[in-house]
C-alpha positions in Angstrom: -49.8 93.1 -69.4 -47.2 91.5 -67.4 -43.9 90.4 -68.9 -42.3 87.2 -68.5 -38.3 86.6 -69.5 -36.7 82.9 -69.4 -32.9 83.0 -69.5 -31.7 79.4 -69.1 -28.4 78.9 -66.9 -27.4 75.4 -67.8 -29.4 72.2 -68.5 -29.9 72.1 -64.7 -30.8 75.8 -63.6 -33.0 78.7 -65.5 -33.7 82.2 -64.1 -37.5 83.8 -65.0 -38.0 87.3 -64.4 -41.5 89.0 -64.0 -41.9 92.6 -64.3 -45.8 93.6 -63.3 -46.2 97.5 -64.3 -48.6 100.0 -62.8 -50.8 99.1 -65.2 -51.0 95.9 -64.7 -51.9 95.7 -60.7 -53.4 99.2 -60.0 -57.0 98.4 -61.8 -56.8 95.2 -59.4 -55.3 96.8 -56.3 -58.0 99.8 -56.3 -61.1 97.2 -57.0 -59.5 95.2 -53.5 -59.5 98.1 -51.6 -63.0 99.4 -52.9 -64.3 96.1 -50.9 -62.8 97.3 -48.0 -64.5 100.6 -48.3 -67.6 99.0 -48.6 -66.8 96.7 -45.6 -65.6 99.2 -43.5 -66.8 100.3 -40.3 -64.9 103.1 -38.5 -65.6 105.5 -35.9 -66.5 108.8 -37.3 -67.5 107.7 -40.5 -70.5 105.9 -42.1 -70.4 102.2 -43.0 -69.1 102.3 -46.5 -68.3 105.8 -45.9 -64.9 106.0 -44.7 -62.6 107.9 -47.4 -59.9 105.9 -49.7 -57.2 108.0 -48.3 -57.7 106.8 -44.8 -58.0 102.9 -45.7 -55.2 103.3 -47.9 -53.0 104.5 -44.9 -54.5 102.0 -43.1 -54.8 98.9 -44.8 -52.8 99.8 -48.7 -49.7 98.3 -48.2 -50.9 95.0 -47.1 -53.6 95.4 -50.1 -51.0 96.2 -52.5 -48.6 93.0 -51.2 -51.5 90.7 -51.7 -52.2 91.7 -55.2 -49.0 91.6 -56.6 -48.0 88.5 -54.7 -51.5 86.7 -56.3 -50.6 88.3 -60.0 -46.9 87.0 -59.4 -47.8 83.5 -58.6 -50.0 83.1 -61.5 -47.7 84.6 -64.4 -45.4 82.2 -63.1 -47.0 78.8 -63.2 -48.8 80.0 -66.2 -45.6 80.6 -68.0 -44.3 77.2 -66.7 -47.6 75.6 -68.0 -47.9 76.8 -71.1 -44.0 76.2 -71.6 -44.3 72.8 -70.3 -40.7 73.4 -68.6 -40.7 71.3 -66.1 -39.5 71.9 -62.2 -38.1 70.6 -59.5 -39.9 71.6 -56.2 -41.1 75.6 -56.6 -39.0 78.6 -58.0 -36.9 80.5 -55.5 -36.8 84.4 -55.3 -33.1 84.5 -56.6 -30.1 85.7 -54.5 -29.6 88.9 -56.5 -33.5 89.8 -56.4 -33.8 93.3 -54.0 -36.4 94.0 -51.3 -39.8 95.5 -52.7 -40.6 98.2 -50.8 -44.3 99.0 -52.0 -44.7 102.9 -52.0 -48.3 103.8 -52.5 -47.3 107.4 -52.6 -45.9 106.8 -56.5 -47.1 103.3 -58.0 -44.4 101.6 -59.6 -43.1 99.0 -61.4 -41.7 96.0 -60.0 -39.3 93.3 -61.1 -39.1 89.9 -59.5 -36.5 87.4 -60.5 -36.6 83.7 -59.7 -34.5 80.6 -59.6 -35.6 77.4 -61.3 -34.3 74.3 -61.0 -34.9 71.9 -64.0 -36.7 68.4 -64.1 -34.3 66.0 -66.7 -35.8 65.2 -70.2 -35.8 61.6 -70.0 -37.0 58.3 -71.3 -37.8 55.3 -68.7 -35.1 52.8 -69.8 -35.5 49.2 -68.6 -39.1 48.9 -68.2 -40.0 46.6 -71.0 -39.2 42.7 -71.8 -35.8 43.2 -73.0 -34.6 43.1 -68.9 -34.9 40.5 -66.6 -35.4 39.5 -63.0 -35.8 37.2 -60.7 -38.7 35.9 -58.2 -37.8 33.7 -55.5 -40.8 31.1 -55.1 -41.7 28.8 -51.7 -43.3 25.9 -52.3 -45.0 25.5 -48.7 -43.5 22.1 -47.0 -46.2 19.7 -45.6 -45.0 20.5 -42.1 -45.8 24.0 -43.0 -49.6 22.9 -43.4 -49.1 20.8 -40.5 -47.9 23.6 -38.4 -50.7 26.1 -39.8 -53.6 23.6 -39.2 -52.5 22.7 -36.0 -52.3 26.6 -34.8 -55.3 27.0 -36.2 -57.0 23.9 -34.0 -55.7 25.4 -31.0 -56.9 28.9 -31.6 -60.1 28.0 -31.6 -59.7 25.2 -29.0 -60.4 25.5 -25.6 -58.5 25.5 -22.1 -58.8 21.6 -20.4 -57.1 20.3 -17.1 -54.3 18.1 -17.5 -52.6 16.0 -14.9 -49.5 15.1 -16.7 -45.8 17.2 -16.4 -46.6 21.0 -17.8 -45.6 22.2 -21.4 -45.3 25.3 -23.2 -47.8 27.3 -23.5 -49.9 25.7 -20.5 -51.8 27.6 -18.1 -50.4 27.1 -14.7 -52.3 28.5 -11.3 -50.2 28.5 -8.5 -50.8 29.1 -4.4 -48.1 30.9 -2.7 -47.1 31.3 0.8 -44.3 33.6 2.0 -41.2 31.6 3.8 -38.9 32.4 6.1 -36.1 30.7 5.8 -37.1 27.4 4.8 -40.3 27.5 6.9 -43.9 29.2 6.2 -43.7 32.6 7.6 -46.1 33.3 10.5 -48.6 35.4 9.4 -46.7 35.7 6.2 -48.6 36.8 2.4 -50.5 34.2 0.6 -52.2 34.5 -2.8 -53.4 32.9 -5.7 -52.4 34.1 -9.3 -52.0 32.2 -13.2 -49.2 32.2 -14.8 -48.9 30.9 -18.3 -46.0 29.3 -19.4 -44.4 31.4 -22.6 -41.5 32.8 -23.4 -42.0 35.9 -20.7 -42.0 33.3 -18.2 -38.7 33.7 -16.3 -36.0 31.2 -18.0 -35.0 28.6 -14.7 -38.4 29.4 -13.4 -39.7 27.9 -16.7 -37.2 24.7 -17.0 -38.3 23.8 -13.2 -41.9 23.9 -13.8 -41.7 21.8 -16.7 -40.9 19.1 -14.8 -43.7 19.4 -12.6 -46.8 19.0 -12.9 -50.6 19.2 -10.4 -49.8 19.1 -7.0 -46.5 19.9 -6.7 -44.4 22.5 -5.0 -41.8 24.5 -5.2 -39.8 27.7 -4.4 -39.7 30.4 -6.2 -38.6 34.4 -6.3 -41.7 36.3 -6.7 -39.9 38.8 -8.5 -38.5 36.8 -11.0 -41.6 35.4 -12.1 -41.7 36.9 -15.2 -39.1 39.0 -17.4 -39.8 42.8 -16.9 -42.0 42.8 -13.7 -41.3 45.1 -10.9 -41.7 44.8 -7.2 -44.9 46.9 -7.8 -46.1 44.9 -10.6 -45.5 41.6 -8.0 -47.0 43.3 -5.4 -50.5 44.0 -7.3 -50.6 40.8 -9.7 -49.1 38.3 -7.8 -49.8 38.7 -4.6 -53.0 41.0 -4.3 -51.6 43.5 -2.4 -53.9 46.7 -2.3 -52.8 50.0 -1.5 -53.7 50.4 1.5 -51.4 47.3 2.7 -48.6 48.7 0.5 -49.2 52.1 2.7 -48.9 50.7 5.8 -45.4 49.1 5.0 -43.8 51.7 2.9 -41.5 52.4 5.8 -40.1 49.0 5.8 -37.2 48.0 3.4 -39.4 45.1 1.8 -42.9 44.6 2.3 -42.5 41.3 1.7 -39.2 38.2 1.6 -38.6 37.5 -2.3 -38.9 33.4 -1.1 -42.4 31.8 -1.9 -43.3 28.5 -1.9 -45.7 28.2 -4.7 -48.2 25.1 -4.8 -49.4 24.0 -8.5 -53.1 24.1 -7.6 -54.4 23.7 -11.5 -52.4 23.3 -15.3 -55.2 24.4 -18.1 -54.1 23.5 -21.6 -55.7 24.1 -25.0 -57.4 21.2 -26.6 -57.5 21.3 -30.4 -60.8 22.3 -32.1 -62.5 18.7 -33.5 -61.7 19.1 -37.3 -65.7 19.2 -38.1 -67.7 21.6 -40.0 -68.1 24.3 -37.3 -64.4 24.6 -37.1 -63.8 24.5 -41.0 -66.7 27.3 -41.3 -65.1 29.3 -37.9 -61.6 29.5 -39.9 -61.9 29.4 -43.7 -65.6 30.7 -43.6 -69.1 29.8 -44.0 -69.3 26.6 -46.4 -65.8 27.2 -47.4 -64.0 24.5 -46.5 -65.9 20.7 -45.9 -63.0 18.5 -45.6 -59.3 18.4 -44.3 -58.0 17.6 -47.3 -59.8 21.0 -48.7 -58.4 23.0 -45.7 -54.8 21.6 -46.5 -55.1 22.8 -50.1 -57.0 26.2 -48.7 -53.9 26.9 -46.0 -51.2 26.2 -49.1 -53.2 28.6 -51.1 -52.6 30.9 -48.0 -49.0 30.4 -47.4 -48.4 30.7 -51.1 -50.0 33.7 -51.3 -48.2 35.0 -48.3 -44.7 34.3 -49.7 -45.6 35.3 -52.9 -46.6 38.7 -51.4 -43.4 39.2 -49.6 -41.4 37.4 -53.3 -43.2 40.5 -55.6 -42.1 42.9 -52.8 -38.6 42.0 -52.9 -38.1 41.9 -57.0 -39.9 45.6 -56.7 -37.0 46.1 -54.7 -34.6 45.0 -57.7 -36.8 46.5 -60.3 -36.3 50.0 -58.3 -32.9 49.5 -58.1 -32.2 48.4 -61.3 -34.3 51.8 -63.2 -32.6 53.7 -60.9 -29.2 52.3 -62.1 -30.6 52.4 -65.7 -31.8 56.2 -65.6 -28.8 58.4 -64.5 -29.8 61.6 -63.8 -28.4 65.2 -63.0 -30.0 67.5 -61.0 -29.3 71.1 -59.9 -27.6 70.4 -56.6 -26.8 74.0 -55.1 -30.8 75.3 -55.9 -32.1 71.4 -54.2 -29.9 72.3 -50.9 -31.4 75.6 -51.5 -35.4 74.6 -51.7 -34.9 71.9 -49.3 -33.4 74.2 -46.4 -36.5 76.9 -47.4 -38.9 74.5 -47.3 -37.4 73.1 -43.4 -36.1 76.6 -42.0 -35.2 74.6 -38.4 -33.0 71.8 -40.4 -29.3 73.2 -40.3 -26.6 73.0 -43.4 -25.0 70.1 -41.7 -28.5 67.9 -41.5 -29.0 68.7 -45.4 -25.9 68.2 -46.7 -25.6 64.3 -44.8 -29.6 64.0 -46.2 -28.9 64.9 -49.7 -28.0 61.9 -51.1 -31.3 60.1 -50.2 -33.2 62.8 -50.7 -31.6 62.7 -54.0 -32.5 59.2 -54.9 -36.2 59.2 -53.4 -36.6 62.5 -56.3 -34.7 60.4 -59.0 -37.0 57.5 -58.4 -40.2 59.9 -57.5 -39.4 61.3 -61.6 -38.9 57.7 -63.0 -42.4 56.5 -61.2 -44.5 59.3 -62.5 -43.2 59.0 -66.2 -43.9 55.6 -65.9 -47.4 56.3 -64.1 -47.9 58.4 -67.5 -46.4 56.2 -70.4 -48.9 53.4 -69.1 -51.4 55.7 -68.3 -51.7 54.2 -64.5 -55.3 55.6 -62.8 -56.4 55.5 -58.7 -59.7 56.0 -58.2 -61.6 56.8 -55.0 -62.6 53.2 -54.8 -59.0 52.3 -55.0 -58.0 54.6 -52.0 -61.3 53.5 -49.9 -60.2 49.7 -50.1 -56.7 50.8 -49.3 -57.9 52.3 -46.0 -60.1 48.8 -45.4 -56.5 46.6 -46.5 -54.8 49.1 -44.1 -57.3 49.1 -40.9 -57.4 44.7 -41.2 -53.8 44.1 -41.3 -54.0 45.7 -37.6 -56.3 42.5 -36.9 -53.3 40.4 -38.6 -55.3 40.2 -41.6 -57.5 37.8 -40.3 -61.4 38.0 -40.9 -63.8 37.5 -38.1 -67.3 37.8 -37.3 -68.3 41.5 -37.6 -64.8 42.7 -38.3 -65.7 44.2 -41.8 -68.4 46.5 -39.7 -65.1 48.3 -37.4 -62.6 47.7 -40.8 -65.8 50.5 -43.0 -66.0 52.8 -40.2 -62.5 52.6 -38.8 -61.8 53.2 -42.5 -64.2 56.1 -43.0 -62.8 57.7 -40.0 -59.1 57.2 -41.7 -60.2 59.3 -44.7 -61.4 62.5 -43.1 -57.5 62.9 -43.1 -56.6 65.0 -45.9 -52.9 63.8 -45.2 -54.1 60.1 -44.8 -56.0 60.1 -48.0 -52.6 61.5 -49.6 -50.5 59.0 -48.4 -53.0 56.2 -49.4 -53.2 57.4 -53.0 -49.2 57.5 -53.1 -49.2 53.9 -51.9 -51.5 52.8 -53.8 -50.0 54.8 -57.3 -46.6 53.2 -56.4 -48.2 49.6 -55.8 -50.6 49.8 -58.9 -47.0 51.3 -61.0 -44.7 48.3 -59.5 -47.8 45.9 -60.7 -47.6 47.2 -64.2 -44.2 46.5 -64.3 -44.2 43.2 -63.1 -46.1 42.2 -66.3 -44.2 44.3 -68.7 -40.9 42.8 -67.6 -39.3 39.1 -68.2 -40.0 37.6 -64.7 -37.9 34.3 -64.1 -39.2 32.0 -61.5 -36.2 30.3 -59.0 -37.8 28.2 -56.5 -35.6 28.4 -53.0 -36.2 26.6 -49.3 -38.1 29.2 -46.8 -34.8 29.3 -45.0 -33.1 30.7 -48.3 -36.1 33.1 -48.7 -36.0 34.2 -45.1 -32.7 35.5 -45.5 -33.3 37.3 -48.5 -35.9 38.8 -46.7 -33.5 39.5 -43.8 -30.9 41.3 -46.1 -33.7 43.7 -47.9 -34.8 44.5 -44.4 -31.0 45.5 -43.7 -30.3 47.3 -47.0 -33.2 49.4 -45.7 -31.9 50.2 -42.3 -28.6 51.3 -42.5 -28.6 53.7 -40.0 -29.7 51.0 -37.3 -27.1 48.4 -38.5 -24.4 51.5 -37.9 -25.9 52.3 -34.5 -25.8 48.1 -34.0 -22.0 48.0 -34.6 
């Protein structure tokens, strides 16, 4: 049977050595290469046929590696098991431990020793009622409503004429001719496009068409239309140009003068929904919502919810921070650096040493979560990580429901978790959310209502805290 020794280092380190005799893995290692016999089929000989001295030759010392590399692997996790010592990443052949050379002319035995690196003995400190933290609450403002109500009247508006000066957000179509000079151009382009006015829209280009409005004209660069258009873009969208016109003048240093006097032919702008009961039922949904009072309480509900949202995501932040400051822990630095430059062989000494630190935290945190995940016995099911796909796949719609969106959100979603990798990183999410939730109610939460300007630049500093490479590359 094979024999397992534990010698610990320090609190941190431990070496185990496993010595498998002949005893142990011939019985195993002839059975294996029996199969292949009986598999076998090799010129000369009969299927099943060919001798053991050939396949040996042939095929033993891969055989041999195999079996002792499967017996190896399981004395070793069951020690660990049955010891409950706990690791950090996997054991690592240790630095002393020789090349095996497997002989199949005499059997021997062989003696592996590995490096472990020890998980701290801890108890979660700080996760109970005795500590307290803070959650920032908005208390949406009636011009927030306003604001809300009114965007939501416009989406689901529709496009008028006007005749009166243009405004943001207007759709403005224009005629343009090409000048020369200050004259039309003989023979010069015209073309139609739309342009709506928006914060793309070219910045003096903007400022001088709202002060016009139908029927007016006025000059303008048709390449600075719009912020981040090309010549070719101007050419295609602006002016109709095919390719075949482009061809004929792609000697010529400019197909076209940059001068155009534009005519305002039309200005289009979105006239709020009626607030009546098709527009309650196209926003909140079906029966809903029957009165604007209702949607005013229905949107505050919504804005609450949303700020609350983003209020439980920032104390998670402090709860985090503060277990982590709570539960010190010391971990087997050398044999980490160690694991973590086995486990990414192109990552050089220099990448893991400036990495360490936060790969040092993320593991302190990861150990904290999952004793917590077990003290308060936290569960996912598949349910949980099927809805987490269907959460995941709406927030790309903005989170907004619409007609026969929850048809795309199920398949888009059953899609997602064919992913072995996807449905990993869901369950993760979710076990972290679920673990945060459980601590929200276990410890003492204080309520501090701030403005939404306050709260936005809380917001702004978490997102900072979080980026600290960009704010270096920033200064």
């Amino acid at each position: 049977m094979p024999k397992v020794e534990h010698e610990n280092i320090d609190n941190l380190n431990a070496v185990l050595t496993v010595t498998l005799e002949k005893s142990d893995y011939e019985p195993k290692f002839k059975t294996e290469l029996n199969k292949y016999r009986k598999q076998a089929n090799m010129k000369g000989f009969r299927k099943g046929k060919t001798p053991a001295s050939v396949l040996k030759k042939m095929y033993g010392k891969g055989v041999l590696a195999d079996v002792i590399n499967e017996m190896l692997q399981k004395e070793l996790y069951d020690y660990l098991t049955d010891n409950d010592i706990k690791i950090l990443g996997q054991p690592l052949p240790s630095a002393d431990q020789e090349p095996q050379d497997f002989d199949l002319k005499t059997f021997q035995d062989y003696v592996f020793k590995f490096d472990l690196g020890l998980a701290p003995d801890f108890e979660v400190q700080g996760a109970d009622e005795h500590t307290t933290f803070e959650k920032m609450v908005v208390e949406p403002s009636e011009e927030m409503i306003d604001e809300d109500l009114q965007a939501a009247r416009k989406r689901n508006g529709e496009r008028k004429a006007v005749e009166d000066t243009i405004q943001e957000n207007d759709m403005v179509k224009l005629e343009v001719a090409e000048l020369d000079g200050d004259a039309l151009k003989a023979d010069g382009i015209t073309s139609e496009f739309s342009l709506l006015i928006g914060n793309n829209t070219n910045e003096e280009l903007k400022q001088t068409l709202e002060e016009k409005k139908q029927g007016d004209k006025l000059k303008i660069d048709i390449l600075n239309v719009e912020n981040g258009r090309d010549e070719d873009y101007a050419r295609r969208y602006y002016l109709n140009l095919d390719e075949d016109e482009e061809d004929e003048n792609e000697d010529a240093e400019k197909a076209f003068n940059n001068e155009f006097e534009a005519t305002i032919v039309e200005v289009t702008r979105i006239a709020p929904a009626e607030m009546d009961q098709e527009f309650f039922d196209q926003t909140f949904g079906e029966g809903e919502v029957t009165s604007e009072a209702e949607a005013r309480d229905k949107i505050r509900e919504q804005i609450k919810g949303f700020y609350n949202s983003q209020a439980e995501a920032l104390m998670s932040r402090d709860i985090q921070e503060k277990l982590l400051e709570l539960n010190p822990m010391a971990f087997p630095e050398a044999f980490l650096k160690r694991w973590m430059q086995a486990n990414n062989e192109e990552v050089d000494e220099e990448t893991i040493e400036a990495e360490y630190d936060n790969f040092e935290k993320n593991l302190q945190w990861s150990l904290i979560r999952n004793k917590l995940v077990e003290q308060f016995e936290i569960e996912v099911n598949n349910d949980d990580i099927v809805e987490a796909a269907r959460r995941r796949i709406r927030q790309y719609f903005g989170g907004q429901s619409m007609p026969g969106m929850e048809q795309i959100v199920d398949s888009t979603a059953q899609r997602i978790l064919q992913d072995q990798k996807q449905v990993e990183q869901l369950y993760e999410e979710v076990l972290t959310d679920r673990t945060f939730e459980v601590l929200i109610e276990k410890v003492n939460v204080e309520e501090k209502s701030v403005s939404l300007e306050e709260f936005e630049e809380a917001v702004k500093a978490a997102q900072a805290a979080n980026t600290p490479a960009a704010a270096e590359e920033e200064e």
